[in-house]
C-alpha positions as CSV (number, residue, x, y, z in Angstrom):
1,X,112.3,72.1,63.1
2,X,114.5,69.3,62.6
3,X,113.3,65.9,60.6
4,X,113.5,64.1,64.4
5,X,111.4,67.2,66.1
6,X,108.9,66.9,62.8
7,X,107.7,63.1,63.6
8,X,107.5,63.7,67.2
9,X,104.9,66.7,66.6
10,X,101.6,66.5,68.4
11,X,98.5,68.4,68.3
12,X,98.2,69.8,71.6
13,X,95.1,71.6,72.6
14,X,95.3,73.5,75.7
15,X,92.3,74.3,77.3
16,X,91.7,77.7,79.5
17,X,94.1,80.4,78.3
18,X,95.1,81.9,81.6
19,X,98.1,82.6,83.3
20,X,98.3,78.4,83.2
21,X,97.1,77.8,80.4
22,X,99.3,80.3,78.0
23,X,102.5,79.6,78.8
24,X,101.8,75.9,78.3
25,X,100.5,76.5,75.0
26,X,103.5,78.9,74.1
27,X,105.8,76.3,75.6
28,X,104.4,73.8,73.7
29,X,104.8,75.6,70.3
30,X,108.2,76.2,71.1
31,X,109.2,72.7,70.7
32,X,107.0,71.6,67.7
33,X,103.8,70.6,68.6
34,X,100.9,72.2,67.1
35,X,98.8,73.7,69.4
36,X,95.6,74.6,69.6
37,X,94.5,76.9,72.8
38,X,90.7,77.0,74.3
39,X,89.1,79.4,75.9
40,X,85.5,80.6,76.2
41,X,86.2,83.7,77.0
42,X,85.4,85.6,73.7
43,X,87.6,89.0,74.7
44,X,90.7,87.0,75.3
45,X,90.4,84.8,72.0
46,X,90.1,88.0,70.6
47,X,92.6,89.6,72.1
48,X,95.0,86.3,71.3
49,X,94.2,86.7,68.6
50,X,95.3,89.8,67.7
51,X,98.2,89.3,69.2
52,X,97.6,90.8,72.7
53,X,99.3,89.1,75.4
54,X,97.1,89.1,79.0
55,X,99.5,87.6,80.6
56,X,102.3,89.1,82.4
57,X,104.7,86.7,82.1
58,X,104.3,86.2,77.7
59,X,104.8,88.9,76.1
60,X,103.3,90.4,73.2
61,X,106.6,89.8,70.6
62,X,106.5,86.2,71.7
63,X,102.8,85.1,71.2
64,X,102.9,86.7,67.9
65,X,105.5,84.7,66.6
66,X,103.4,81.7,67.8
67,X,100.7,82.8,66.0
68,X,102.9,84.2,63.0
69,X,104.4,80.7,62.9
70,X,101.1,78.7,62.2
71,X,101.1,76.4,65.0
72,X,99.1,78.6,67.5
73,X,95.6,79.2,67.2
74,X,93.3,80.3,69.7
75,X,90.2,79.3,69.0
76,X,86.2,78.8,71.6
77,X,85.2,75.9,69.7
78,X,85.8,72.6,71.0
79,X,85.4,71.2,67.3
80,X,89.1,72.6,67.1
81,X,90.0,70.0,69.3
82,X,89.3,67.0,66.9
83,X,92.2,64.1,66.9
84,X,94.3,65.6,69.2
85,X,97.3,63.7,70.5
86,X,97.5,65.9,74.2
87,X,95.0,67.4,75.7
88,X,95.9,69.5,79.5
89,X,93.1,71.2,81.3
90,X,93.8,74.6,82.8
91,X,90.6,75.6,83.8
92,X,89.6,77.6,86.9
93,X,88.5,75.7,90.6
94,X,87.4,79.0,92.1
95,X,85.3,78.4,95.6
96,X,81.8,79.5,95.6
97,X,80.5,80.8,99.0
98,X,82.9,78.8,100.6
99,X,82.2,75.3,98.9
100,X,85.0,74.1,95.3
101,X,83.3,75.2,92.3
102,X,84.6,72.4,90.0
103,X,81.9,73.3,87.2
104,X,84.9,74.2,85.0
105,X,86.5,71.3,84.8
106,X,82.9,68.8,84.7
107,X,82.3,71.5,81.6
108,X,85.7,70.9,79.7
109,X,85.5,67.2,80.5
110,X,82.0,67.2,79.1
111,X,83.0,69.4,75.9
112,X,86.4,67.6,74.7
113,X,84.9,63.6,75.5
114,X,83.5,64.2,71.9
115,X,87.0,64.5,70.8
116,X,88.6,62.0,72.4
117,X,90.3,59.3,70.7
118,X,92.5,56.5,71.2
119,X,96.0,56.8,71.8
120,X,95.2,60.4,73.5
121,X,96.4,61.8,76.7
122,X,94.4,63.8,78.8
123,X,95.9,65.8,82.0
124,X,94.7,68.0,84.6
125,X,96.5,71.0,86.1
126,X,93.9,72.6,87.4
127,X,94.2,72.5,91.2
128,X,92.0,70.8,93.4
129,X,91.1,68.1,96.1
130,X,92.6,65.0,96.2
131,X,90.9,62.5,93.8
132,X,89.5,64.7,91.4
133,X,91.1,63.4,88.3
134,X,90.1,59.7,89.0
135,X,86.7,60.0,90.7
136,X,85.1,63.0,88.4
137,X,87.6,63.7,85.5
138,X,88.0,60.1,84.2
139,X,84.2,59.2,84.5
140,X,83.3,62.2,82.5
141,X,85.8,61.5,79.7
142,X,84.5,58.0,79.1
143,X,80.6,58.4,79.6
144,X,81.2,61.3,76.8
145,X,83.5,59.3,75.3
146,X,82.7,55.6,74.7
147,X,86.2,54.6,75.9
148,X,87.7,53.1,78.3
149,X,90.7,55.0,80.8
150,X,93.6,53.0,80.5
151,X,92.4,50.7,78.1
152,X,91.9,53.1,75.0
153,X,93.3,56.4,76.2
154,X,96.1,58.1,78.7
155,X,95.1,60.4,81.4
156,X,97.0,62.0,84.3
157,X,97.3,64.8,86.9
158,X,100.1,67.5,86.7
159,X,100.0,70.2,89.0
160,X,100.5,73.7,87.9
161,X,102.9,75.8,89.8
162,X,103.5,79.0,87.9
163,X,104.7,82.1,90.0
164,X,103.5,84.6,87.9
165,X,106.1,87.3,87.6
166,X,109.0,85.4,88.7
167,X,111.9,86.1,86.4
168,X,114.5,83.0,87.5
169,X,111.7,80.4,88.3
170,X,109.1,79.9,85.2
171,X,107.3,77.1,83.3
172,X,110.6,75.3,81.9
173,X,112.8,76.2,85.3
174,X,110.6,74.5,87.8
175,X,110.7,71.0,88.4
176,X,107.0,69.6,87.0
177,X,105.1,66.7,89.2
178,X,103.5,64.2,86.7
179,X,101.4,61.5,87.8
180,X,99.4,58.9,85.6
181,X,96.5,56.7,86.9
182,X,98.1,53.9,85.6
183,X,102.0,53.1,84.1
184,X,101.2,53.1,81.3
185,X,99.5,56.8,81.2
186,X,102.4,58.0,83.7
187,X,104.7,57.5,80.7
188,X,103.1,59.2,78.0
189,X,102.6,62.3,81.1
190,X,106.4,62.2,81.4
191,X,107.3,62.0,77.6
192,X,104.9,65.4,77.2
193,X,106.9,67.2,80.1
194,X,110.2,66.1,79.7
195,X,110.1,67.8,76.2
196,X,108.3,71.4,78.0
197,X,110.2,71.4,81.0
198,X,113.7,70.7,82.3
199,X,113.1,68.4,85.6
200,X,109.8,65.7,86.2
201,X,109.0,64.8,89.6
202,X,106.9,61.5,89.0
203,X,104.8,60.5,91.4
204,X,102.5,56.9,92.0
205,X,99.5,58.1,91.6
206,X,97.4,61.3,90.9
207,X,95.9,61.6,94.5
208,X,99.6,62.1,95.6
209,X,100.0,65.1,93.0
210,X,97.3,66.8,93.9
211,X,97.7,66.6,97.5
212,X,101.1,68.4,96.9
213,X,100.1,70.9,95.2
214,X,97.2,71.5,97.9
215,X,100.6,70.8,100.7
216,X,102.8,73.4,98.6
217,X,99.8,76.2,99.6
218,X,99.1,75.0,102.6
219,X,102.4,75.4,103.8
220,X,102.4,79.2,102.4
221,X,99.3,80.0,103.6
222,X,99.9,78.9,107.2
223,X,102.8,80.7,107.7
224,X,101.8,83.8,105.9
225,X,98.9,83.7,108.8
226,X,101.2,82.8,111.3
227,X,103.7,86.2,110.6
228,X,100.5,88.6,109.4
229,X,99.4,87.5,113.0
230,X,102.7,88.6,114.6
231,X,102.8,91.7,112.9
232,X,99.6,92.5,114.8
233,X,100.6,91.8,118.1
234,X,104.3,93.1,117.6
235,X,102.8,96.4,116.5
236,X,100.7,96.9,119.6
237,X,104.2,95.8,121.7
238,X,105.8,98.5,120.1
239,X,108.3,95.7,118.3
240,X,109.7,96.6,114.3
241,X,108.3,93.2,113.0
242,X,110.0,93.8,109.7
243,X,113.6,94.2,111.3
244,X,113.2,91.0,113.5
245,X,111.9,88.8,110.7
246,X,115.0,90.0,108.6
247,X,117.0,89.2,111.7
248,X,115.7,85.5,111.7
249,X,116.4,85.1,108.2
250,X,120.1,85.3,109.1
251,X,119.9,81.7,110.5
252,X,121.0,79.7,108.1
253,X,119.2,76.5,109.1
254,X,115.9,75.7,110.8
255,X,114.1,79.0,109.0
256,X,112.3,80.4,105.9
257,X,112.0,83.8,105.5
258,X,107.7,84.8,105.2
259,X,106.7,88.3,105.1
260,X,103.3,89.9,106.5
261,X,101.0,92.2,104.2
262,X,97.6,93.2,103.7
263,X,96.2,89.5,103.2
264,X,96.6,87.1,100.6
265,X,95.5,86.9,97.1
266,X,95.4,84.8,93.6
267,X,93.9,81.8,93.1
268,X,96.5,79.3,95.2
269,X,96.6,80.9,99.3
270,X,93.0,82.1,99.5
271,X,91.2,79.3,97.7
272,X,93.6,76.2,97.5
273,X,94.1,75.4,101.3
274,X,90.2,75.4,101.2
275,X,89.8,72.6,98.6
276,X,92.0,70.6,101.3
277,X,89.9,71.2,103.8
278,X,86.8,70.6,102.4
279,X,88.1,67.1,101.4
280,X,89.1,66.3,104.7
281,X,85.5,67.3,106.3
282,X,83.7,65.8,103.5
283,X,85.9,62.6,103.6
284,X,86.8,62.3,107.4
285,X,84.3,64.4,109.2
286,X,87.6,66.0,110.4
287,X,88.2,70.0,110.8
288,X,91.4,70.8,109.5
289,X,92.2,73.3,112.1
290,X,95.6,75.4,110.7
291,X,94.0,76.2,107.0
292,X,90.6,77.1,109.0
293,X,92.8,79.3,111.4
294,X,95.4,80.6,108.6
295,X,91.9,81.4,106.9
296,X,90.9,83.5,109.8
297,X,93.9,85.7,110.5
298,X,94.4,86.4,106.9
299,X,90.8,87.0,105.8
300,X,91.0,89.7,109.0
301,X,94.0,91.5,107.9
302,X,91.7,94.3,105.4
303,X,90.4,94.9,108.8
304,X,93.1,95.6,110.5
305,X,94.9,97.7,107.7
306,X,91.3,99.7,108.2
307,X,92.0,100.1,111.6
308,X,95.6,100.8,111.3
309,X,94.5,103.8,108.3
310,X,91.7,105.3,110.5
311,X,94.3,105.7,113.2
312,X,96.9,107.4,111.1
313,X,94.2,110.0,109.8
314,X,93.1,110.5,113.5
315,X,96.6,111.4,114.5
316,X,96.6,113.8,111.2
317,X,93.0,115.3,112.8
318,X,90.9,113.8,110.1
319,X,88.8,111.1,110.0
320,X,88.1,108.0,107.4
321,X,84.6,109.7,106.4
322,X,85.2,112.0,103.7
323,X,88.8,111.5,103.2
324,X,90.7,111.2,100.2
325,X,92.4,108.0,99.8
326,X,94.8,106.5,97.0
327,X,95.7,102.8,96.8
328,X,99.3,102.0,95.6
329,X,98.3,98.4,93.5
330,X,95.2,96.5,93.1
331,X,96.7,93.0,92.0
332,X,97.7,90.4,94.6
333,X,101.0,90.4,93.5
334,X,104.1,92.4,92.4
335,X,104.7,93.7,89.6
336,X,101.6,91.4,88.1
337,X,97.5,91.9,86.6
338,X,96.3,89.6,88.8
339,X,93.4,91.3,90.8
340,X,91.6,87.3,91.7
341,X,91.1,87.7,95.7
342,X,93.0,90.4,96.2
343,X,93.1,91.7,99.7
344,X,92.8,95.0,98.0
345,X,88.9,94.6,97.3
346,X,87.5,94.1,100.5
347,X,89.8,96.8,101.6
348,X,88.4,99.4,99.5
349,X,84.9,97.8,100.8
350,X,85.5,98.9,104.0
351,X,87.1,102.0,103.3
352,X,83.9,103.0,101.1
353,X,81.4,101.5,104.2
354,X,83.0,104.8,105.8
355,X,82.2,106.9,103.0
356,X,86.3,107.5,101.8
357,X,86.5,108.5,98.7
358,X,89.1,105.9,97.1
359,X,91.4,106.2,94.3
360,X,94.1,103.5,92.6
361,X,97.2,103.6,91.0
362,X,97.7,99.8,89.1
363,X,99.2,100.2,85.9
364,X,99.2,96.3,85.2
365,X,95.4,95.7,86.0
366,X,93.1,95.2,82.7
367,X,90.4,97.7,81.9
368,X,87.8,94.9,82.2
369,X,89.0,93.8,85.7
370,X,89.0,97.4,87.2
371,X,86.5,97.9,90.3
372,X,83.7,100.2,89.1
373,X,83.4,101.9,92.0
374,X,87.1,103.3,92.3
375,X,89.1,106.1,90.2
376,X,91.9,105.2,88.3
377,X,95.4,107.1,88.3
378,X,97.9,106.8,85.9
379,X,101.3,106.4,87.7
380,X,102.9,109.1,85.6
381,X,99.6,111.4,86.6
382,X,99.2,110.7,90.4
383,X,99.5,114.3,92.5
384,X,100.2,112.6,96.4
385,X,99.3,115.8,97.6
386,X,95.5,115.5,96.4
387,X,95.1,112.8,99.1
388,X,94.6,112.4,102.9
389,X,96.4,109.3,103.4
390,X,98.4,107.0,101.1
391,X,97.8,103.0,101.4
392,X,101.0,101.2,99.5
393,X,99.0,97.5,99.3
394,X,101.0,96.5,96.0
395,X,104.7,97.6,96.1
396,X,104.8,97.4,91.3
397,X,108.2,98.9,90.6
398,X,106.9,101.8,88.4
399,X,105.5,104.1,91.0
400,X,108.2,106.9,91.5
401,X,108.1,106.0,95.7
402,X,111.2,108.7,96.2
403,X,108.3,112.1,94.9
404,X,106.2,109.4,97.8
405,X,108.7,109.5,100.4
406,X,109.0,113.1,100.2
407,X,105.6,114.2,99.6
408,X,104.7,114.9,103.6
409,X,101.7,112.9,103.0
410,X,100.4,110.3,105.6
411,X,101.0,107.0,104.0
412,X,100.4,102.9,105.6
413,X,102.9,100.5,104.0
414,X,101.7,97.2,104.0
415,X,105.2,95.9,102.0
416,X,108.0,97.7,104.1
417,X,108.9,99.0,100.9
418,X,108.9,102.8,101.7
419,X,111.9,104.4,104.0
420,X,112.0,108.1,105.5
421,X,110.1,109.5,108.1
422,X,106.2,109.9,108.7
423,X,106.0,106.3,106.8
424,X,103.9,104.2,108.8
425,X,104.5,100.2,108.6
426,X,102.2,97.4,108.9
């Protein structure tokens, strides 16, 4: 680290130790700061500890040499936090029964006031509803606190938008939105980022940050609904969905390419567009009608791959009761652990209501994270044969799909991934 690096150092603690969270703090190491991450989750301290990366997207080589470097320590003791110069928020905003569950954030709020001193910056990238950061964040920090927002410290709003998986677009590739609630605290929000990531996108305020991040998953969500829709009707009019959307795709203007599958998953398309809507009900007595649609069409879509399943066995002279049924993925997403709102587990859900007998092949899910109730397969141990019906929901690269192809056995793809014949497609 250079003499110039050395007096620009911070201590940076990094709260929630997630997907978020992680590559934040790893970032953060990288160019000098010292970092401190929290989480209260006493397996993954351990298992940071240790040297055990959870995340897909950090490997195991590169947070030990954070931690063999002395400025990384993972630590669930908010005391750890004392005289920082950063602290970012990553917690969770999962819905409960329908309604934001901002608990985590009122509880880090709560737990790092103690801490806070002046000259600090706090941010948010947890995402959530439109005024969040100054109407419960910033009233937390200074009742906790003693001190004033603006006046004695720096506090901002910075949306996450980590694609877990992606290999071209991570933390340091993709443009970062920064906002302050004041000019002062939008500066010290840039100076933090501009060091972590290679474009800032500052906005005026943090209401306008977190409505983009809410608009940035609105606008995938809708459309997801709209095609998942289309697959259903173009099935039952005999049309190849997949081949048409590819079509469109060749138009060089005027269209993005969205594909259908099983439903949606993570934390962003099934619980984000929510938080929106909410806001806009509780706010404006309004009903945001697309997210409540796009909410309908894709919360159906375990149903219909039900349906579609139960049809292929009938054809096959077999029936959903009793049969023998292996699920290619668990997680939402290729090629990635995450198993948050998957469309997978209400899927097996149903399947189990009709008394299948369900298996899983997910090589990337944690132990801890596994639903009880199903069988796991090793992909280097999975006999097709031993099944009634195949059910590709996750298309992870390091399932040998040619031995699938070939096997004879009735399989649904939800991905288009499989070719051959006897492959039935969403």
């Amino acid at each position: 680290m250079t003499e110039e690096n050395r007096r620009e150092a911070k201590k940076v603690v990094v709260i929630g130790q997630g997907y978020v969270g992680l590559p934040v703090a790893m970032r953060s190491v990288a160019i000098g700061h010292e970092v401190v991450g929290l989480d209260l989750d006493p397996r993954r301290v351990a298992s940071l500890g240790a040297g055990s990366s959870h995340v897909d997207d950090i490997s195991d080589e590169e947070l030990r040499a954070a931690l063999d470097s002395g400025h990384y320590r993972v630590s669930s003791d908010y005391a750890d936090a004392a005289d920082f110069d950063v602290a970012v928020i990553t917690v969770p905003t999962p819905l409960r029964e329908t309604l934001p569950d901002l608990s985590f954030i009122e509880s880090a709020a709560e737990s790092l006031a103690p801490q806070l001193t002046r000259g600090a910056l706090v941010v948010l990238e947890s995402t959530t509803y439109p005024g969040t950061t100054q109407e419960l964040l910033i009233p937390l920090l200074e009742e906790g606190s003693g001190l004033t927002a603006g006046t004695d410290f720096f506090a901002g709003y910075s949306p996450e938008r980590i694609d877990p998986g992606n290999p071209t677009w991570g933390l340091q590739e993709t443009p970062k939105i920064v906002s302050g609630i004041d000019p002062d605290s939008l500066a010290k929000v840039s100076e933090f980022y501009s060091a972590i990531v290679d474009t800032i996108v500052p906005v005026s305020s943090p209401k306008e940050a977190e409505m983009a991040k809410l608009l940035e998953n609105t606008f995938r969500h809708v459309n997801i609904a709209l095609v998942n829709e289309l697959a259903v009707f173009a099935h039952a009019l005999g049309v190849n969905v997949w081949e048409s959307i590819d079509a469109a795709a060749t138009k060089p203007f005027g269209f993005m390419k969205f594909t259908p599958g099983p439903g949606v998953g993570g934390h962003c398309l099934p619980v984000d567009p929510s938080y929106l809507s909410w806001q806009v009900r509780r706010k404006l007595g309004k009903s945001f009608r697309f997210v409540e649609l796009a909410n309908d069409v894709n919360d159906h879509m375990p149903e219909y791959v039900l349906q579609r399943v139960s049809r292929r066995l009938n054809e096959e002279g077999s029936a959903l009761n009793g049969a023998r049924v292996l699920l290619l993925g668990l997680a939402y997403k290729k090629n990635t652990g995450d198993i948050r709102e998957s469309p997978a587990l209400p899927l097996i859900e149903l399947l189990q209501d009709q008394s299948a007998v369900v298996h899983a092949v997910d090589s990337h899910v944690e132990e801890h994270h596994w639903p009880r109730t199903v069988e796991r397969v090793a992909p280097s141990a999975v006999d097709f044969h031993a099944y009634d019906v195949i059910v590709l929901i996750t298309d992870h690269d390091d399932v040998d799909y040619g031995v699938l192809e070939e096997s004879g056995v009735p399989v649904f793809d939800t991905r288009n991934r499989l070719r051959g014949e006897g492959i039935e497609r969403l």
